[in-house]
C-alpha atoms as one frame of an Amber mdcrd trajectory, in Angstrom:
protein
  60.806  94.927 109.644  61.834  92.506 112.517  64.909  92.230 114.257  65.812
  88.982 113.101  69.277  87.338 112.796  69.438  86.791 108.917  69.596  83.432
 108.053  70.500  82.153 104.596  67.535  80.066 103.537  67.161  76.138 103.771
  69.889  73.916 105.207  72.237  77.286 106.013  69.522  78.760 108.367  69.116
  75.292 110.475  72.944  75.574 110.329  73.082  78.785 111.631  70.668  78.339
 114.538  72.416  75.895 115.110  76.269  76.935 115.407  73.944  80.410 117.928
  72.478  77.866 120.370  76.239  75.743 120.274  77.846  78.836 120.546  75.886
  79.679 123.784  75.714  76.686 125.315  79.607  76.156 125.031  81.196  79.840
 125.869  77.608  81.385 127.064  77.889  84.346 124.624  77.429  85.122 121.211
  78.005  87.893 119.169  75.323  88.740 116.623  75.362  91.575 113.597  71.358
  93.167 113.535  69.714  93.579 109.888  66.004  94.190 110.997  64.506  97.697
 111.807  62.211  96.604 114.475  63.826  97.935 117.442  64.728 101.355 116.334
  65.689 103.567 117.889  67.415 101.260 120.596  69.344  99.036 117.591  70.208
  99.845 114.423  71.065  98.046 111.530  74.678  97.379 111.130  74.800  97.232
 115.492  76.726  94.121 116.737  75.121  92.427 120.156  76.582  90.405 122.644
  74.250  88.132 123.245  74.885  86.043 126.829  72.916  82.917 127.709  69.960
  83.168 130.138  67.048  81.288 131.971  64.325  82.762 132.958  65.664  83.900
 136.311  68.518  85.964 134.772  66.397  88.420 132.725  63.869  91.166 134.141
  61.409  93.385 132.212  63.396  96.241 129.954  65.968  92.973 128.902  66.272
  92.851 125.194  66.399  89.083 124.732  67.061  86.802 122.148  64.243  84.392
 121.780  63.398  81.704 118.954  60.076  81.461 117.416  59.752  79.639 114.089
  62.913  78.736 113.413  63.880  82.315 113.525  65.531  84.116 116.032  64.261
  87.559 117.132  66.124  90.523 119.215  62.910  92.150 121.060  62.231  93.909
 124.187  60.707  91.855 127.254  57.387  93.923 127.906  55.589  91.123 130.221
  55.429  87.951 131.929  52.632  85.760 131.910  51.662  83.130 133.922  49.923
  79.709 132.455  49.513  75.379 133.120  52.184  75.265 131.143  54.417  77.527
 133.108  56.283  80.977 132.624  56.098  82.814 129.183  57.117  86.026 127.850
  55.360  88.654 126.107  58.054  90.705 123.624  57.846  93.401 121.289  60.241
  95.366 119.239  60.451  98.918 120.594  59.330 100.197 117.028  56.318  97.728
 116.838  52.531  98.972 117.583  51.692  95.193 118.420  53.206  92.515 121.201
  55.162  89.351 119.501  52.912  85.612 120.154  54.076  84.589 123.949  57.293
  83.093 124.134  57.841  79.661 126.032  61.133  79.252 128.484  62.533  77.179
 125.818  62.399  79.913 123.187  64.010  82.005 125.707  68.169  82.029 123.890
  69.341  84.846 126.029  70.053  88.578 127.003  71.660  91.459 125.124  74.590
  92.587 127.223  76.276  94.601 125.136  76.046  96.812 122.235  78.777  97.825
 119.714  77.454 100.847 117.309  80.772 102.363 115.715  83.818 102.815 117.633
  81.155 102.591 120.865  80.428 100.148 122.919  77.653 100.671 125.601  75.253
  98.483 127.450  71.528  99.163 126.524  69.013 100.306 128.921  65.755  98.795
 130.325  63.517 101.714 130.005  62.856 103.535 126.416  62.621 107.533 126.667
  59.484 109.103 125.412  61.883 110.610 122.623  62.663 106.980 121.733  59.470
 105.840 121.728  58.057 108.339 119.084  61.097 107.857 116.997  59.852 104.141
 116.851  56.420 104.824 116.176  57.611 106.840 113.595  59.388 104.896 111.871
  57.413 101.745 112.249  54.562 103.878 110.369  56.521 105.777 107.430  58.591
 104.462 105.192  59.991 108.020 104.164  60.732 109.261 107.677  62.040 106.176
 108.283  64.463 106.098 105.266  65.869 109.817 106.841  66.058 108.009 109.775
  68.743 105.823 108.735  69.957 108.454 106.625  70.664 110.189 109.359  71.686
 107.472 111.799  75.041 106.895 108.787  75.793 110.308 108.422  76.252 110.438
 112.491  77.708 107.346 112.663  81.143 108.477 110.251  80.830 112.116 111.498
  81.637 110.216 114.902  83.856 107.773 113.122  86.218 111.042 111.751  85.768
 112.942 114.934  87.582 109.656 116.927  89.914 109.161 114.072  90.805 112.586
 114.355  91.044 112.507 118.401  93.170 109.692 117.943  95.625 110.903 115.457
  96.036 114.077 117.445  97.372 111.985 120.911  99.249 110.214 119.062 101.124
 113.059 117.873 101.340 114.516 121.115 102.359 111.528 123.427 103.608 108.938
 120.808 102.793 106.202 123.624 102.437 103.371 121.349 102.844  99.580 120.403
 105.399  98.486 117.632 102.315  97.738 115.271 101.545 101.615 115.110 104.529
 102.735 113.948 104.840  99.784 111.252 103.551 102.318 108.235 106.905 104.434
 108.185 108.555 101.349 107.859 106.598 100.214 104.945 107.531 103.065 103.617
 111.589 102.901 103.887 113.369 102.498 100.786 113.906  98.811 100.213 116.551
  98.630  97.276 119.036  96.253  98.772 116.565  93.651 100.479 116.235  90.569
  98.335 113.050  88.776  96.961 110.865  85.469  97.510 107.735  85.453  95.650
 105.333  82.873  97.174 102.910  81.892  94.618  99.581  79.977  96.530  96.202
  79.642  95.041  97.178  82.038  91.811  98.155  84.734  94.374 101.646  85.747
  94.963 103.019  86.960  98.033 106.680  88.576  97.658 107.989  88.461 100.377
 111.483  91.252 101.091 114.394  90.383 103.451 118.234  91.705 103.569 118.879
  88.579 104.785 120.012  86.562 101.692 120.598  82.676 103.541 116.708  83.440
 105.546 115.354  83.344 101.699 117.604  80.399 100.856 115.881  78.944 103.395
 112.370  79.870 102.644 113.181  79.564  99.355 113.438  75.118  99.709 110.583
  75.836 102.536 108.327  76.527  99.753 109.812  74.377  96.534 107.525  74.708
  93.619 105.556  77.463  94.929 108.249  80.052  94.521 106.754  82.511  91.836
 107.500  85.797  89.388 108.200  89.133  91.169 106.692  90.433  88.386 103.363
  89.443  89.165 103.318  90.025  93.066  99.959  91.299  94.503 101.525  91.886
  97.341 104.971  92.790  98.872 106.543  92.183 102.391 109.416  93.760 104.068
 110.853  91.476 107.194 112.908  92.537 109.639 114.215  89.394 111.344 115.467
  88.994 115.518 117.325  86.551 116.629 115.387  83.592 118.573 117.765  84.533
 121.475 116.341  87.409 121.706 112.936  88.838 123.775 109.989  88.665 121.720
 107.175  91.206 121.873 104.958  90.657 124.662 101.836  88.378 124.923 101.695
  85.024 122.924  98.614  84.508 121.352  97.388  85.326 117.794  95.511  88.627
 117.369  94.739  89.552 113.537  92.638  93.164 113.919  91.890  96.222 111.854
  92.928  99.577 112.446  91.119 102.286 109.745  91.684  99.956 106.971  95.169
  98.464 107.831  95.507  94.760 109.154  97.451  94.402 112.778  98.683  90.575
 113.098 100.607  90.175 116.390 101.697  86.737 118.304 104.708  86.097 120.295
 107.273  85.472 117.261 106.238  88.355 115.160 104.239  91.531 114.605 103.218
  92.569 111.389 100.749  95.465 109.826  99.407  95.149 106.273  97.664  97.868
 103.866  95.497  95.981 101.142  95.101  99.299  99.233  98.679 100.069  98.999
  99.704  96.208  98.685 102.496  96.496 101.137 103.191  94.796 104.365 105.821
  94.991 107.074 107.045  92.343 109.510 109.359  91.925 112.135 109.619  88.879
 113.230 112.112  85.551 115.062 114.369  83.895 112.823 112.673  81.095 112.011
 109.846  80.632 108.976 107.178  79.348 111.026 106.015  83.737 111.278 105.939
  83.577 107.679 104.246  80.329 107.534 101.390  82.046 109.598 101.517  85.387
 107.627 100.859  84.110 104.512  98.040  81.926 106.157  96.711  84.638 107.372
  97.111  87.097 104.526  94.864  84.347 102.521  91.991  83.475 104.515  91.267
  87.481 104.737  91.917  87.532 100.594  89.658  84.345 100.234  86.888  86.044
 102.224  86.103  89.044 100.298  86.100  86.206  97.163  83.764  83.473  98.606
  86.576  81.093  99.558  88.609  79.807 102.252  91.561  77.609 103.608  90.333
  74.466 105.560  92.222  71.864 107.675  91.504  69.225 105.139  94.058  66.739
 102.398  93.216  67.104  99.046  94.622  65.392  95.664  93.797  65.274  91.580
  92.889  62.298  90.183  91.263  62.175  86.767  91.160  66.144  86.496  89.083
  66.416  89.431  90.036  67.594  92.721  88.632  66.114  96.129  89.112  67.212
  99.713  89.348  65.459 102.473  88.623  67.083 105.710  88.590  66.471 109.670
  90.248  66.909 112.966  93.652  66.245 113.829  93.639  62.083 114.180  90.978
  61.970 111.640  92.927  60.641 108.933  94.204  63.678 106.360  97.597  62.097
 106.125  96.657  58.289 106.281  94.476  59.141 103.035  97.196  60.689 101.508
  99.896  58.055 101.980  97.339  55.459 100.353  96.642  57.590  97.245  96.731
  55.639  94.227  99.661  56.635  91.905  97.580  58.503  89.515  96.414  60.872
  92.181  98.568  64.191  92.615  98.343  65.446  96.166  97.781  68.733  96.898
  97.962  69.199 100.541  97.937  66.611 103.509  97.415  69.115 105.865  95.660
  72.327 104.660  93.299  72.849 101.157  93.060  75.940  99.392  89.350  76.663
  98.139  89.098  79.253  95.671  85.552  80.317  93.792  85.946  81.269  90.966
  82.197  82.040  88.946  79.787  78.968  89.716  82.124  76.396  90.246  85.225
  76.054  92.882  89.027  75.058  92.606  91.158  73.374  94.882  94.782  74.342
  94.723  98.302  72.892  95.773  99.779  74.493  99.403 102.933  74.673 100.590
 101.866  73.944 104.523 102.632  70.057 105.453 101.113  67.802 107.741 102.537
  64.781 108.970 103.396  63.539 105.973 105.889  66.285 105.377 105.622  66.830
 102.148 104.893  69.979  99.880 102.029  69.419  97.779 102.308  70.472  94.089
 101.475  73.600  92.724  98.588  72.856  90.470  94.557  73.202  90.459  91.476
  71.425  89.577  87.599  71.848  90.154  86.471  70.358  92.597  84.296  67.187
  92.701  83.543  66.429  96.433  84.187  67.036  99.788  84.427  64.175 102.459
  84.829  64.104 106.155  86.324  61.559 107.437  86.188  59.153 110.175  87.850
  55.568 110.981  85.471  52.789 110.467  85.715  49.316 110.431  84.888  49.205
 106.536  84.726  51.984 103.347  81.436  53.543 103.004  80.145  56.968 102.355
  76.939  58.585 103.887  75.112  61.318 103.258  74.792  64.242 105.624  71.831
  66.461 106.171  72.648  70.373 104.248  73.064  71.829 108.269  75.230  68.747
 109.428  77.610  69.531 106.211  77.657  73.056 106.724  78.087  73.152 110.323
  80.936  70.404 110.460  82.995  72.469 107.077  82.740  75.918 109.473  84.409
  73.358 112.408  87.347  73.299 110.073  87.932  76.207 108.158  90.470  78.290
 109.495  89.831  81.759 110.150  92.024  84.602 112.665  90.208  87.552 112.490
  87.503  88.496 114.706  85.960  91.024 112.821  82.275  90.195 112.409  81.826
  91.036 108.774  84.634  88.938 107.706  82.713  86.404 110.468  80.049  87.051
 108.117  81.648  86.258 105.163  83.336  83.040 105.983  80.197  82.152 106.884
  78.017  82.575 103.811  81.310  81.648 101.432  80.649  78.067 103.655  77.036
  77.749 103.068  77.567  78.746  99.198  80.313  76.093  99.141  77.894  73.476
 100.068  75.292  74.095  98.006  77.589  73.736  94.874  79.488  70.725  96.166
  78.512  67.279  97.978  79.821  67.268 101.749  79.551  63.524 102.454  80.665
  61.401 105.474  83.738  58.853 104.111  83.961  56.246 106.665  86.956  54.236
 106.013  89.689  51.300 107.176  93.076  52.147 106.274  93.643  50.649 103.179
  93.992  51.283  99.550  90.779  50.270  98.537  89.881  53.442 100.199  89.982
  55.891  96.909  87.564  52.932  95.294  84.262  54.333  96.154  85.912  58.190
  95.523  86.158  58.390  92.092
């Protein structure tokens, strides 16, 4: 019944402690989904922490801290402070816990809860538990059945308060209709499209039409995308653009934002704004004349379909050679195109720039993408399972090296691409990565640039 952060078991657990103590040690916060029942009333399962680094000067008793004990990391209550030869330790306890945790040492010692998201709330959580709080804990840390109406209760709340905002919302909307372009995207989803023309983008087995009155703009996506242009027919989904001239001011505020608003997606940067409805498989755009939006939409669009189906797009080159596909992955220097120009002539590449990974039952596929690298060149549209996975670095000779199950699963989450900060998507990318590399071998490929390179592959 502990508030622990879940961890998937063997090399995915040191991964994740891992990529929590990197995380805080490189931006000093961390946000965290809770699973454990422990410190009821105060969290709940399904709550989302914000977890900031600390030392032992920064936190006081009340703090709910983050603290590692057993290569597990715990989100208790600081009850006490104890003083020893060996220094400072703290004494923890979840609030719904009879008993205190074992001491915990400064290094144990992660950080501080700052913040707590619970719904469409965010509040910061208080020092001092009520008396109402505490019997709700002891309650439910000694009956399973009042416990289970506990939580019961705590979800029925939780979308009675989720309706009651929706509801709030909806109703100053109507009266003020103060709002960004993105809100108002559905009625334009929803305009008859009869005379707009249509590119179906076929990637990964998924097709993409995309819908544009501009007849030379899908001429020009059209040899964009060569060999990945699919049947209309078979479109999961359907996008409407509305193009700008370059000239022109684009919306405000540059950077990529990819949110969810009651089940729609919002994607916004500086060239475009777009809002997609999964459900109703329809999307609308507006966006610069130029396809580099729809180079990102569809990029998008993917990694958020690949989630939900254990897979994802990495920044990796990938080819077929002997009906088996293998994917080479790294940084931007590391050497995706340089592989790819010395592939043997048997090999078909797929990408030199970025791999699609689809699961599909126990085993996964690497398919063909449209998105060049360097090498500017459209990989073919074609699939095969996949055989390995290699990181690459520049060495002095060919040789590959095994890497420890965190090391591999750490370094593939380093390149997967992913937009949306929505922690159960977070979540999802996550376990799809440690699945991924417990079906296929993530090896270090140390290499000279030369042909002799693909020797050792396959």
């Amino acid at each position: 019944m502990s508030s622990s952060i879940p961890l998937a078991p063997g090399g995915a657990q040191e991964a994740k402690l891992d990529l929590v103590v990197e995380a805080l040690r490189r931006s000093g916060k961390v946000q965290l989904r809770v699973w454990g029942m422990s410190m009821l009333p105060s969290l709940w399962p399904g709550d989302v922490v914000t977890v900031k680094a600390a030392t032992p000067e920064d936190v006081v008793l009340g703090d709910i801290g983050l603290v590692l004990r057993n290569k597990r990391c715990f989100i208790h209550r600081i009850v006490a402070t104890k003083l020893s030869q060996d220094g400072q330790s703290f004494i923890t306890r979840g609030d719904a816990m009879p008993d205190d945790d074992p001491s915990t040492a400064d290094a144990e010692l992660l950080g501080r809860v700052v913040a707590v998201r619970r719904a469409n709330r965010i509040f910061v959580p208080g020092r001092r538990v009520s008396s109402t709080d505490s019997a709700i804990g002891w309650i439910a840390c000694r009956s399973d059945v009042l416990r289970s109406l506990a939580l019961k209760f705590h979800a029925v709340r939780l979308r009675a308060g989720s309706i009651l905002v929706s509801a709030r919302l909806g109703l100053f909307r109507k009266r003020f209709s103060v709002f960004e372009p993105l809100s108002t995207m559905t009625s334009a989803v929803t305009l008859p499209g009869h005379d707009r023309e249509t590119l179906p983008i076929e990637i990964g087995g998924m097709t993409i039409a995309l819908r544009c009155h501009d007849r030379l703009f899908l001429r020009h996506l059209a040899g964009r995308y060569a060999g990945f242009v699919g049947s209309r027919r078979l479109a999961n989904f359907e996008f409407d653009i509305d193009l700008y001239e370059p000239s022109e001011s684009p919306p405000a505020g540059d950077g990529l934002k990819v949110t969810v608003e009651k089940g729609d997606w919002l994607l916004q940067r500086g060239d475009f704004r777009a809002r997609w409805t999964p459900n109703a498989r329809r999307g609308y755009i507006r966006q610069a004349k130029n396809p580099y939006a729809c180079d990102s939409l569809l990029r998008i669009v993917h990694t958020l379909i690949l989630a939900k189906q254990g897979g994802f797009l990495v920044h990796a080159a990938s080819a077929i050679r002997g009906s088996k596909a293998f994917i080479f992955s790294g940084v931007s220097g590391a050497g995706k195109t340089t592989i790819s120009r010395l592939a043997p002539p048997d090999a078909t590449l797929l990408t030199d720039e970025i791999s699609y990974v689809r699961r599909e039952g126990d085993r996964y596929l690497a398919f063909g993408t449209p998105f060049a690298g360097e090498l500017g060149k459209v990989g073919k549209n074609q699939s095969a399972p996949i055989a390995g996975f290699f990181l690459l670095e520049k060495g002095s000779q060919n040789c590959i090296e095994s890497l420890k199950p965190a090391e591999a699963v750490q370094r593939l989450l380093r390149n997967i691409l992913f937009f949306a900060e929505n922690p159960t998507f977070v979540e999802l990318v996550f376990q799809a990565a440690c699945e991924f590399a417990s079906a296929v071998p993530i090896q270090r490929l140390v290499f000279f640039p030369d042909q002799r390179v693909w020797e050792p592959i396959c």
